[in-house]
LUMDO-540444 format. One record per residue (C-alpha): residue number from 1; residue in three letters; x, y, z. Coordinates in steps of 0.05 Angstrom, whole numbers, plus 5000, padded with zeros to 4 digits. Last residue first. Example, Ala and Ser with C-alpha at 12.3 -4.5 7.8 and 13.67 -1.06 7.14 Angstrom:
+-----+------+------+------+------+
! seq ! type !   c1 !   c2 !   c3 !
+-----+------+------+------+------+
!   2 !  SER ! 5273 ! 4979 ! 5143 !
!   1 !  ALA ! 5246 ! 4910 ! 5156 !
+-----+------+------+------+------+
//
This chain:
+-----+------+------+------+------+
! seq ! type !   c1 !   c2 !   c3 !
+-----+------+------+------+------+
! 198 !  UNK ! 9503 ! 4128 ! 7130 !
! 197 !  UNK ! 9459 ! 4065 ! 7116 !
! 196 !  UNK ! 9496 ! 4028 ! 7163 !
! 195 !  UNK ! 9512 ! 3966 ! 7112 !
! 194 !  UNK ! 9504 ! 3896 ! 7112 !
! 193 !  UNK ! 9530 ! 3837 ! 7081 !
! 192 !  UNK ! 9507 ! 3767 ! 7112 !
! 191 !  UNK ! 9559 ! 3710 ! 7121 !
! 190 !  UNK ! 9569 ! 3639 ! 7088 !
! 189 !  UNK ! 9522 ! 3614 ! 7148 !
! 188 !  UNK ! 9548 ! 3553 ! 7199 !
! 187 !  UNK ! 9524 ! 3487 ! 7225 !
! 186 !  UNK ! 9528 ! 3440 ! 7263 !
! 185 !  UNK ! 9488 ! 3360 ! 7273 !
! 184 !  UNK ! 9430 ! 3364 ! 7316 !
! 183 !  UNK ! 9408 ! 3303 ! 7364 !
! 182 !  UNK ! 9463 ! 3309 ! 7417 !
! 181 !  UNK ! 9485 ! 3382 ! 7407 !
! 180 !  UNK ! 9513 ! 3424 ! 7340 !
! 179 !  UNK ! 9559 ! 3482 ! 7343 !
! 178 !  UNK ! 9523 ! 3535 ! 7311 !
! 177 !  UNK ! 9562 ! 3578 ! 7269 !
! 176 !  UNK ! 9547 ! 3647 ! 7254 !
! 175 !  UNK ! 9579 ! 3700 ! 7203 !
! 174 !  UNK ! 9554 ! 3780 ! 7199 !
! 173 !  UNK ! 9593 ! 3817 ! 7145 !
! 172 !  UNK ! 9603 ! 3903 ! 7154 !
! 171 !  UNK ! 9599 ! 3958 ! 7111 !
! 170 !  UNK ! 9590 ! 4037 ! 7133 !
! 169 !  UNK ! 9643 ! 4028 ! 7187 !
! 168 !  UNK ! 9637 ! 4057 ! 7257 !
! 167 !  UNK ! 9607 ! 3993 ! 7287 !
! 166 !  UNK ! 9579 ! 3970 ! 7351 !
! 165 !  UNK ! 9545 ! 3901 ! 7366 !
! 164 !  UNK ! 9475 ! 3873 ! 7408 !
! 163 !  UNK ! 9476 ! 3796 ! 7395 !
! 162 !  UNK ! 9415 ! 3753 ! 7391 !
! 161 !  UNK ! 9398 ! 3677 ! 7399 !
! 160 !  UNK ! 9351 ! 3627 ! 7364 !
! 159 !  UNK ! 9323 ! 3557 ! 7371 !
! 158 !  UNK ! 9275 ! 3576 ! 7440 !
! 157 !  UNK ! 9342 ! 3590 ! 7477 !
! 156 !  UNK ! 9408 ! 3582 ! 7443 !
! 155 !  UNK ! 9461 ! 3607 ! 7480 !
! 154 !  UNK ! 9509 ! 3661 ! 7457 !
! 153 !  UNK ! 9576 ! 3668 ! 7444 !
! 152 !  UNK ! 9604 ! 3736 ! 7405 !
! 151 !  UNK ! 9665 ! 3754 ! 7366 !
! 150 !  UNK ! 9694 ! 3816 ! 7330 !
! 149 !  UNK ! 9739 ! 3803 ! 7263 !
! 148 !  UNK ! 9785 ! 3862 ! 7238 !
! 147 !  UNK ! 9775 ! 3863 ! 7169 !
! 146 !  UNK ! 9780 ! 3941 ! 7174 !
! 145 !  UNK ! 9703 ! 3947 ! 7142 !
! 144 !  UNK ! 9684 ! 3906 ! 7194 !
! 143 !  UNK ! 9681 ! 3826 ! 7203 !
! 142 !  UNK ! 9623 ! 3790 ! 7247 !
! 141 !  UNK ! 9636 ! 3734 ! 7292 !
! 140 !  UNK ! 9579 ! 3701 ! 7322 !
! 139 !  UNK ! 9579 ! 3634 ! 7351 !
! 138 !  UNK ! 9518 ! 3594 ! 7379 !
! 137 !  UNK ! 9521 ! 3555 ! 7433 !
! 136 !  UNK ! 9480 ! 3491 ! 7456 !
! 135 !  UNK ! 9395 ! 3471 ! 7448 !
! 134 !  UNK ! 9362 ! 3451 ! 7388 !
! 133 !  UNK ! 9283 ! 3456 ! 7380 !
! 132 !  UNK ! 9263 ! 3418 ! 7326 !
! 131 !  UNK ! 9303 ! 3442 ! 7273 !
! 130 !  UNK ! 9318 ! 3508 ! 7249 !
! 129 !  UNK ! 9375 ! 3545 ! 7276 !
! 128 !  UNK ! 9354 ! 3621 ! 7280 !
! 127 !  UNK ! 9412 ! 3670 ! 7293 !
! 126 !  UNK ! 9391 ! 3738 ! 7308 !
! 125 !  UNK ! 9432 ! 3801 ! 7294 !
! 124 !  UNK ! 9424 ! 3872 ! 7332 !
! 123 !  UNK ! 9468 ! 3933 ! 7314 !
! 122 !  UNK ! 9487 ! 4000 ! 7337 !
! 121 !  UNK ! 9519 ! 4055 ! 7306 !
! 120 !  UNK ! 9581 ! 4092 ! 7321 !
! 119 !  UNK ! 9597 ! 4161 ! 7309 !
! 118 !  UNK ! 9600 ! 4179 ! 7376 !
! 117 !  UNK ! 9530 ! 4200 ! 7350 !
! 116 !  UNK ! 9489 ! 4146 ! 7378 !
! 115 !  UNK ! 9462 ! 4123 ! 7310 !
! 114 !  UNK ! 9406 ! 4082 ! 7319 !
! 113 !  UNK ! 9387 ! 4004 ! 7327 !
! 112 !  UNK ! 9407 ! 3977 ! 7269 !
! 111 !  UNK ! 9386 ! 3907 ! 7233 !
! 110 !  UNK ! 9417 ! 3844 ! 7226 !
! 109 !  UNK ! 9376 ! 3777 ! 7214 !
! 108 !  UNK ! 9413 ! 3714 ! 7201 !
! 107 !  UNK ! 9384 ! 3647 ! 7180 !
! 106 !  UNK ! 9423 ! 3575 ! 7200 !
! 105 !  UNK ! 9417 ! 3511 ! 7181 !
! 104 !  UNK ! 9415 ! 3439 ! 7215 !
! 103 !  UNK ! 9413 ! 3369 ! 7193 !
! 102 !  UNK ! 9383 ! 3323 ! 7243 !
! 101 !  UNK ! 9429 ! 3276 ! 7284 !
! 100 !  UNK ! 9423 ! 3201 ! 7267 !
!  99 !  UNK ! 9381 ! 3150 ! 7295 !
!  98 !  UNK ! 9401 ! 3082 ! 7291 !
!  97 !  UNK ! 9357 ! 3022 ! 7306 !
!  96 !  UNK ! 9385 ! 2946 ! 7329 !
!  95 !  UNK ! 9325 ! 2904 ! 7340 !
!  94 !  UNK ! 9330 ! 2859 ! 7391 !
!  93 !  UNK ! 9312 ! 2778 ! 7411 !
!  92 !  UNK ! 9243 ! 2775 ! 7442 !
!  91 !  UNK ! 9238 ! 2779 ! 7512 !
!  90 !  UNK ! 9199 ! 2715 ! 7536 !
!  89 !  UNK ! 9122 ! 2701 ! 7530 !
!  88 !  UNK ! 9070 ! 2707 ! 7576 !
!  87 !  UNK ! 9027 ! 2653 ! 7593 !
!  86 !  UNK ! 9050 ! 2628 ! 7656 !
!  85 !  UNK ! 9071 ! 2696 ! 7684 !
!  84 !  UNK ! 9045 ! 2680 ! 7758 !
!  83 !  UNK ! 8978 ! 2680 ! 7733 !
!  82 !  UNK ! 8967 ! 2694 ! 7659 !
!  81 !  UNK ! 8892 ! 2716 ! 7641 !
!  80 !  UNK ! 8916 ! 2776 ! 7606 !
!  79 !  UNK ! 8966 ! 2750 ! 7575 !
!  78 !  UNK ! 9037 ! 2791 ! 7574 !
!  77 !  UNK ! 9078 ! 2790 ! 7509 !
!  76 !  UNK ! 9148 ! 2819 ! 7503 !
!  75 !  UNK ! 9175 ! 2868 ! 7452 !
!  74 !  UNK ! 9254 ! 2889 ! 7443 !
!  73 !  UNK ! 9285 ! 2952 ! 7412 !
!  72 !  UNK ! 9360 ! 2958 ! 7423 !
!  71 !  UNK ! 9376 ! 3037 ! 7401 !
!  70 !  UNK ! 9433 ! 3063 ! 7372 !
!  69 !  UNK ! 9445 ! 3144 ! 7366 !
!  68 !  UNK ! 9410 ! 3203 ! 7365 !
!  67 !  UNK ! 9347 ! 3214 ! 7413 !
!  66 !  UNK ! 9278 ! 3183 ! 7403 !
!  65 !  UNK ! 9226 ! 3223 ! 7406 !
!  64 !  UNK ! 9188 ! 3210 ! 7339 !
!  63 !  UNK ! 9153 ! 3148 ! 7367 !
!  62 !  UNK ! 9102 ! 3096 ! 7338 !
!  61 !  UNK ! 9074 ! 3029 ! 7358 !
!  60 !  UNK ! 9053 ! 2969 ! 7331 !
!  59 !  UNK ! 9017 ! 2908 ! 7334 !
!  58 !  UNK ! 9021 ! 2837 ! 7297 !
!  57 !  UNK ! 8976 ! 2789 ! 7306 !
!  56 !  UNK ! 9013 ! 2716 ! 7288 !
!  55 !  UNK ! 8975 ! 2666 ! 7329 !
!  54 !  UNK ! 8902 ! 2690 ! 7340 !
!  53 !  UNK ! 8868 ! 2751 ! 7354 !
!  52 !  UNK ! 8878 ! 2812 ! 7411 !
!  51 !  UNK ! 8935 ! 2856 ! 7429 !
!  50 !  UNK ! 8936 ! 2923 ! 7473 !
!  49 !  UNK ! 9003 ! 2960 ! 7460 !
!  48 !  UNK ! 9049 ! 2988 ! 7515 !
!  47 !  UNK ! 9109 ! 3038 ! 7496 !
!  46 !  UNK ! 9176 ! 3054 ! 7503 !
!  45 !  UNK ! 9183 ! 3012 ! 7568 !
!  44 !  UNK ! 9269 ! 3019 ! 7588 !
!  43 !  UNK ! 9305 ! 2956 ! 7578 !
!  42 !  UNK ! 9341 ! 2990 ! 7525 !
!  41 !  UNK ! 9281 ! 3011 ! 7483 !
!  40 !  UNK ! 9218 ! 2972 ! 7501 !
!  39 !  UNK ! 9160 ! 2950 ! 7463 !
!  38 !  UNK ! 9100 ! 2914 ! 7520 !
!  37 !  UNK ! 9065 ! 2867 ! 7479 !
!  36 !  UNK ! 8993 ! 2870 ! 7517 !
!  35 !  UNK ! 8940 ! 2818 ! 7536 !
!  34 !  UNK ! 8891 ! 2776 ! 7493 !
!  33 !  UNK ! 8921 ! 2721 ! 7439 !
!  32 !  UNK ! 8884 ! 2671 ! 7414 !
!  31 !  UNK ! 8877 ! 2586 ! 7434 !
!  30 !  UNK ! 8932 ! 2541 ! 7430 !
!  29 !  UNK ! 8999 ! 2516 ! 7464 !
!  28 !  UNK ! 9026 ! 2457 ! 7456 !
!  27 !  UNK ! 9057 ! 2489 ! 7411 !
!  26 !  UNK ! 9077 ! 2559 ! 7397 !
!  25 !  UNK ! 9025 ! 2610 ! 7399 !
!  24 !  UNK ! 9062 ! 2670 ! 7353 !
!  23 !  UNK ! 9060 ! 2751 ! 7369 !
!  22 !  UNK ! 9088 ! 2797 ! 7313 !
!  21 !  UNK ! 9117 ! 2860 ! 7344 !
!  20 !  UNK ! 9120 ! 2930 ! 7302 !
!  19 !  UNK ! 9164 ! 2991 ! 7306 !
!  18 !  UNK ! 9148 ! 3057 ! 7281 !
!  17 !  UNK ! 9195 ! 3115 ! 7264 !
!  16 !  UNK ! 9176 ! 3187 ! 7271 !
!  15 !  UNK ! 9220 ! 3229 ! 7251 !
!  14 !  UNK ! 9251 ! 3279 ! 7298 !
!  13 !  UNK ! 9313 ! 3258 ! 7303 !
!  12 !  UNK ! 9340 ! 3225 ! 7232 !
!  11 !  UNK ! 9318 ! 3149 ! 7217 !
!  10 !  UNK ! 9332 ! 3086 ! 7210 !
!   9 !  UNK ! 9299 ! 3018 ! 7180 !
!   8 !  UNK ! 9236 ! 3064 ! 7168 !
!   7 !  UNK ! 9195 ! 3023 ! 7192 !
!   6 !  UNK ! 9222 ! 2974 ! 7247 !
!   5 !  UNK ! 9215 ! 2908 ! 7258 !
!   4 !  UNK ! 9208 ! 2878 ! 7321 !
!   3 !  UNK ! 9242 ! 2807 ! 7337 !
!   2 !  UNK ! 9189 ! 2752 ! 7338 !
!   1 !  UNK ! 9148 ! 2746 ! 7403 !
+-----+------+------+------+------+
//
């Protein structure tokens, strides 16, 4: 089997990349090709391909779960008809594939919950970090009408978090920064402006 090649040469999490195997009869050999090319990602199966035709088929296979980083991609033929391996072919040589992290951003909501007559009024913001799903901590810090800075941690869950604040002051600026994971890179808002309405 000659080394895979992959299309796109790279690519970000969560993009598909495929990878394709190109299966050759070397002599004395002869005949077609009938079995499976068995693709494989650090040793570990990524994916198993039925093959068919004569010298030089070429199959492929697709993914867009990959994590980020570098990945050896190698292919190896199995006959159908081989007993005791005699017709399969060896590990190909590999195919060095880098997946980077996926760019991230960040949308803040902020609304109010009530005045509770202290006087203080309550407020809820949500993070979302798009993406496909990322996972880690989110930072909150908003700033009051004193500049005095107040700040929250929360944990991503379903791509988003919420904090539950107090303020007295009629203005107020709502900043998040999301501190990236394994397959998202960070990211952080240049703050949203709100005011209590009072």
């Amino acid at each position: 089997v000659a080394t895979p090649s992959a299309s796109p040469a790279s690519s970000a999490y969560g993009q598909s990349g495929t990878f394709t195997a190109t299966v050759n009869i070397t002599s004395p050999g002869g005949g077609s090709l009938n079995g499976n090319v068995v693709f494989y990602d650090w040793g570990s199966t990524l994916a198993t391909v039925a093959i068919s035709g004569p010298s030089g088929t070429s199959v492929s296979t697709s993914t867009s779960s990959l994590y980020a980083g570098t990945h050896s991609i190698t292919a190896k033929y199995f006959d159908s008809l081989s007993l005791s391996n005699f017709y399969d072919s060896p590990l190909s040589s590999a195919l060095s594939f880098t997946v980077s992290k996926a760019n991230t951003s960040i949308t803040i909501n902020s609304s109010s919950s009530g005045y509770n007559g202290i006087p203080v009024w309550w407020y809820s913001a949500t993070a979302t970090v798009t993406g496909a799903t990322p996972t880690g901590f989110l930072y909150f810090n908003y700033t009051d009408g004193a500049a005095v800075s107040h700040r929250y941690l929360c944990v991503l869950s379903s791509g988003s978090c919420t904090v539950n604040f107090q303020t007295s002051w009629v203005y107020y600026t709502v900043y998040a920064y999301y501190y990236g994971d394994i397959n998202f890179n960070a990211a952080s808002n240049n703050g949203v402006s709100a005011a209590t309405g009072r």
